[in-house]
C-alpha positions in Angstrom: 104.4 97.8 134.7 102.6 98.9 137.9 102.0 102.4 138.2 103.4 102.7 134.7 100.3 101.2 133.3 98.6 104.3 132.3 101.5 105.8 130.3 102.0 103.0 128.3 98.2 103.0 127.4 98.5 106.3 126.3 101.9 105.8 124.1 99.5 103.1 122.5 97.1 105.9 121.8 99.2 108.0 120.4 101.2 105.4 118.0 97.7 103.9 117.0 96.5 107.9 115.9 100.1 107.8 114.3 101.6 111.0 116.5 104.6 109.7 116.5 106.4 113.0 117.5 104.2 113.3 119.7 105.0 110.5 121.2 108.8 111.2 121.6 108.1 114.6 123.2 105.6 113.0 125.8 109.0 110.4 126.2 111.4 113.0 126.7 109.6 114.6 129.0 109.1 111.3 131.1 112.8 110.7 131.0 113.7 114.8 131.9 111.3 114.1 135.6 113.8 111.1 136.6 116.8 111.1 134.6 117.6 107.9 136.5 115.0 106.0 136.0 114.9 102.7 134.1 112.1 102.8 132.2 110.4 99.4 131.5 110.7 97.5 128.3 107.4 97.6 127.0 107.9 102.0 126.9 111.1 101.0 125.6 109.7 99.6 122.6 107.0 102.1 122.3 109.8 104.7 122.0 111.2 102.7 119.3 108.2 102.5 117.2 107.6 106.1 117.0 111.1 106.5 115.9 110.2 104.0 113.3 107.3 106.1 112.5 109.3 109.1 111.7 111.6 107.5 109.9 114.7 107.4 112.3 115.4 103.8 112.1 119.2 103.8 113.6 118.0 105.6 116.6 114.7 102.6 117.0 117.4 99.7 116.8 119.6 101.8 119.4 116.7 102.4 121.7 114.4 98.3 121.5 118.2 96.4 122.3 117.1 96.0 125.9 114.4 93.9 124.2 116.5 91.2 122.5 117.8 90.4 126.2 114.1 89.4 127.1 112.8 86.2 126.9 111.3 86.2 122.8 108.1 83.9 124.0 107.2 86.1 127.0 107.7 89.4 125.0 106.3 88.4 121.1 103.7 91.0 121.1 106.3 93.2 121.5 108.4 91.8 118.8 105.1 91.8 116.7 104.6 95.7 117.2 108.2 96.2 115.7 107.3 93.9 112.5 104.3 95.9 112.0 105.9 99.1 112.6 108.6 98.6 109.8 106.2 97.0 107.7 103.9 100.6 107.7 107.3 101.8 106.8 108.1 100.1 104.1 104.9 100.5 102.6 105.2 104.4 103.3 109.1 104.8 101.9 108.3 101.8 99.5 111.5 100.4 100.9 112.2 96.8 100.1 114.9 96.4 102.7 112.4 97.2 105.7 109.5 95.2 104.6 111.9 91.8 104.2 113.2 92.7 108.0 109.3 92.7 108.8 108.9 89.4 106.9 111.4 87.8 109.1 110.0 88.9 112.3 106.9 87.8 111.2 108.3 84.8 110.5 110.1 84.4 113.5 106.9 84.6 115.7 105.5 81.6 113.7 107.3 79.5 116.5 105.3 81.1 119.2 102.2 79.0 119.2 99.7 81.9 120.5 100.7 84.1 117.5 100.7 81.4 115.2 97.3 82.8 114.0 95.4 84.1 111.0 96.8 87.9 111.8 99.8 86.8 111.6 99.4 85.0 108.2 97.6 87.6 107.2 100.1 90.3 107.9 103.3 87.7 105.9 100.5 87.5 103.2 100.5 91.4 103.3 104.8 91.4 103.0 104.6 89.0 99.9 101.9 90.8 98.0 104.0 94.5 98.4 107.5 92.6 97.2 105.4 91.2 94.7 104.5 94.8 93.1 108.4 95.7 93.3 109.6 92.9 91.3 109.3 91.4 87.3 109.2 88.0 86.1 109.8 84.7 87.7 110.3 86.7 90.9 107.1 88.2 91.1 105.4 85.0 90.0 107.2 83.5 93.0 106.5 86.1 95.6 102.4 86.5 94.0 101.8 82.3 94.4 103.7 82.9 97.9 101.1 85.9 98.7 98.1 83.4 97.5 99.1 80.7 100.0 99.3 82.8 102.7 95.8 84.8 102.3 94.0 81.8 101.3 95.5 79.7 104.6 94.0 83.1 106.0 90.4 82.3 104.6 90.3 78.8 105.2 90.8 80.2 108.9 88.6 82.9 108.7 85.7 82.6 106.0 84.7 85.8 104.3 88.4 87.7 106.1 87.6 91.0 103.8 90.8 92.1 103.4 92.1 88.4 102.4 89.2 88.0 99.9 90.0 91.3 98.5 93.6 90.8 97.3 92.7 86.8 97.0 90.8 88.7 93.7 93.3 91.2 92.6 96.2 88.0 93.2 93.6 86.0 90.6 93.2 88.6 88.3 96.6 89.1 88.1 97.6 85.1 87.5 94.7 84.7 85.0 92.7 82.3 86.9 89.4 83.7 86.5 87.8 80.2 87.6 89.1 80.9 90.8 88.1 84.3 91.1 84.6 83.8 90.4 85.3 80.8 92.8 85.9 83.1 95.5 83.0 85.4 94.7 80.5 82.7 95.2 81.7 81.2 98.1 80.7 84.6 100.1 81.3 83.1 103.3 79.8 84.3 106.3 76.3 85.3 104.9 73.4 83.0 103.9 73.4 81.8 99.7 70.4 83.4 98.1 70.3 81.0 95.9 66.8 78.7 95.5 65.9 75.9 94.2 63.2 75.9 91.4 60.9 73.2 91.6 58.8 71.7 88.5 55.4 73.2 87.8 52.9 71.9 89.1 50.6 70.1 86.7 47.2 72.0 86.2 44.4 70.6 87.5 41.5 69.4 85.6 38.0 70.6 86.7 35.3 67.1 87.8 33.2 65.8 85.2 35.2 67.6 82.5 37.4 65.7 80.1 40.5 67.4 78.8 39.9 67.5 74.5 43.2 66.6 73.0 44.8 68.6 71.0 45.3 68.2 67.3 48.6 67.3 65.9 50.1 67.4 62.6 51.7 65.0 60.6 54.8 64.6 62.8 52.5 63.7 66.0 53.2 67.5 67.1 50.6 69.5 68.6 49.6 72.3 65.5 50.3 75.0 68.4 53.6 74.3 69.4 56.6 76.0 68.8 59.4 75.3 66.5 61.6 74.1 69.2 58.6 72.4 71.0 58.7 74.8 74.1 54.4 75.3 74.7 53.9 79.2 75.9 53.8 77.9 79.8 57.0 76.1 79.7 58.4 79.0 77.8 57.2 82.0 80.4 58.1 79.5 83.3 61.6 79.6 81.8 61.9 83.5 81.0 60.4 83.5 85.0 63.5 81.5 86.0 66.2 83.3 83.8 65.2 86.8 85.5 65.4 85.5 89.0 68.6 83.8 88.3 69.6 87.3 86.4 68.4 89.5 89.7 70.4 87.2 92.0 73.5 87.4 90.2 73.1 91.5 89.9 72.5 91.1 93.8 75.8 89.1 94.2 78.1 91.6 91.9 76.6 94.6 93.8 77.2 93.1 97.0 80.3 92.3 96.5 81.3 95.9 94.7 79.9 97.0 98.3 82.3 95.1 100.3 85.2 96.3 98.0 84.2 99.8 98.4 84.1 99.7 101.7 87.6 98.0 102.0 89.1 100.7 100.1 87.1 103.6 102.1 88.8 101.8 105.2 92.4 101.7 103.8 92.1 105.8 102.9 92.4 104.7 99.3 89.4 107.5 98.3 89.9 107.4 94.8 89.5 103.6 94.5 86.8 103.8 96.2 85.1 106.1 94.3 85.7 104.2 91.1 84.3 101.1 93.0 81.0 103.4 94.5 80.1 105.1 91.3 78.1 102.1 90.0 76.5 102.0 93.7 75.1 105.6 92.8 71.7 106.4 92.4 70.4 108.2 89.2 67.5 109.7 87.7 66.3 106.9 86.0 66.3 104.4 88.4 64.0 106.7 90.3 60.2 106.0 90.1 58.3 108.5 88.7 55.6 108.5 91.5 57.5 110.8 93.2 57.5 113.8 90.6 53.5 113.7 92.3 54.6 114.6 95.9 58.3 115.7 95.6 58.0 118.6 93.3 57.7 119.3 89.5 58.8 116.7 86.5 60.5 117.0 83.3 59.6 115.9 80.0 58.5 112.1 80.3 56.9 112.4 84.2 61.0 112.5 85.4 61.4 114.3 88.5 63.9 117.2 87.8 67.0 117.7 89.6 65.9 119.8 91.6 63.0 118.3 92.8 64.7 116.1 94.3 67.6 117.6 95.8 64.9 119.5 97.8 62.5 116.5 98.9 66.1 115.6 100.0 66.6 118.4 101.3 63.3 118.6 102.8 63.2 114.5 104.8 
């Protein structure tokens, strides 16, 4: 591109903040300073996309044909921008016919070994999982397990891909394998288990010089103490001990996990899933200790700081 470097950098701005109109007026006004100019092929297909972006698709296959002339291995990123470009489109008209024409440039690019990579997969994964919602029956069976393949080739690739893990659930949900979903869930990749191992008690130690008195048993050889399911009181707290830390971990997991899907859907502008998701991530008065009614203000009925005691220590930090 040469000196044309810096205009195509900023038609990548502009398409990537979605001003596509923008876009074509910057364009026009390029073409108006040197009506005889031939402008290179990448601005070519930049001009195309935003077409595609407004929704003028006869005039974006008029303007990329110079491209098809090009080599398809030395130009695939180009290529790739279309595919994406109709695929936003067809998820913004919900138009079948654009997202299968994304499909097959996706799949086209599979043959080009650079792009032959998990955002490519990841992006056919995406094309399956839309037909999917647009279809009944054997169909949408068909087009779900083709959505599954593809994401999950995705996480193999790339443990713990967010975006792959996310719909991996929703895909699992949806085909009733709930072994798989909780599967997925536990596999967390890309963070350390928090899992531990318990280990045995350790036997209590007897003091020197005193013998341990036996303990009398009943008829049965039991001790007289034990309980009816012979658990003694310190096996019995040891196991309540393990049951709450395997209870906290497993609160620590679902919230962590709630967190990531949250955050997914905050990226993906879909606010009102991710409020549904957050609300459970919300603190409320009663997880707050009470210690703080003593420094943050006054305390309701019960030593529970108020409201508005806390909106202004809040307020106040």
């Amino acid at each position: 591109l040469g000196e044309m470097d810096p205009i195509n950098m900023l038609f990548e701005c502009l398409i990537v903040q979605k001003e596509f109109e923008s876009g074509l007026k910057r364009m026009a006004d390029l073409e108006a300073c040197n009506p005889t100019m031939v402008l290179p092929v990448d601005i070519v297909v930049k001009k195309g996309v935003c077409h595609i972006g407004c929704n003028r698709f006869d005039e974006a296959e008029a303007e990329i044909q110079p491209l098809y002339s090009e080599s398809f291995e030395n130009t695939a990123d180009l290529h790739f921008d279309i595919a994406e470009a109709y695929r936003e489109a067809a998820v913004r008209n919900k138009d079948m016919g654009l997202i299968k024409k994304a499909l097959g440039m996706y799949d086209a690019l599979q043959a080009v070994e650079s792009f032959n990579q998990p955002g490519l997969w990841l992006c056919q994964a995406k094309c399956y999982h839309e037909m999917s919602a647009h279809e009944q029956g054997e169909e949408r069976k068909r087009l779900v397990d083709l959505a599954v393949a593809a994401y999950e080739r995705v996480r193999v690739k790339v443990p713990g891909n967010p975006v792959a893990c996310n719909a991996l659930g929703d895909l699992y949900l949806e085909k009733g394998e709930r072994g798989m979903q909780i599967e997925l869930r536990l596999a967390d990749a890309g963070k350390k288990r928090r899992e531990k191992s318990f280990k045995d008690p350790k036997p209590k130690k007897q003091k020197d010089g005193k013998e341990k008195v036996p303990k009398e048993k009943d008829a049965e050889g039991k001790p007289k103490k034990a309980k009816e399911a012979g658990e003694g009181s310190r096996e019995r707290k040891e196991r309540l001990k393990r049951e709450a830390q395997q209870r906290r971990e497993a609160a620590i997991r679902a919230y962590s996990i709630l967190h990531e899907r949250a955050k997914l859907k905050y990226e993906m502008s879909e606010y009102a899933d991710f409020l549904a998701l957050s609300k459970p991530l919300m603190p409320c008065p009663d997880t707050v200790p009470k210690r703080r009614a003593k420094t943050r203000g006054a305390t309701e009925e019960g030593g529970r700081p108020n409201q508005q005691s806390l909106l202004t220590g809040v307020a106040g930090g």
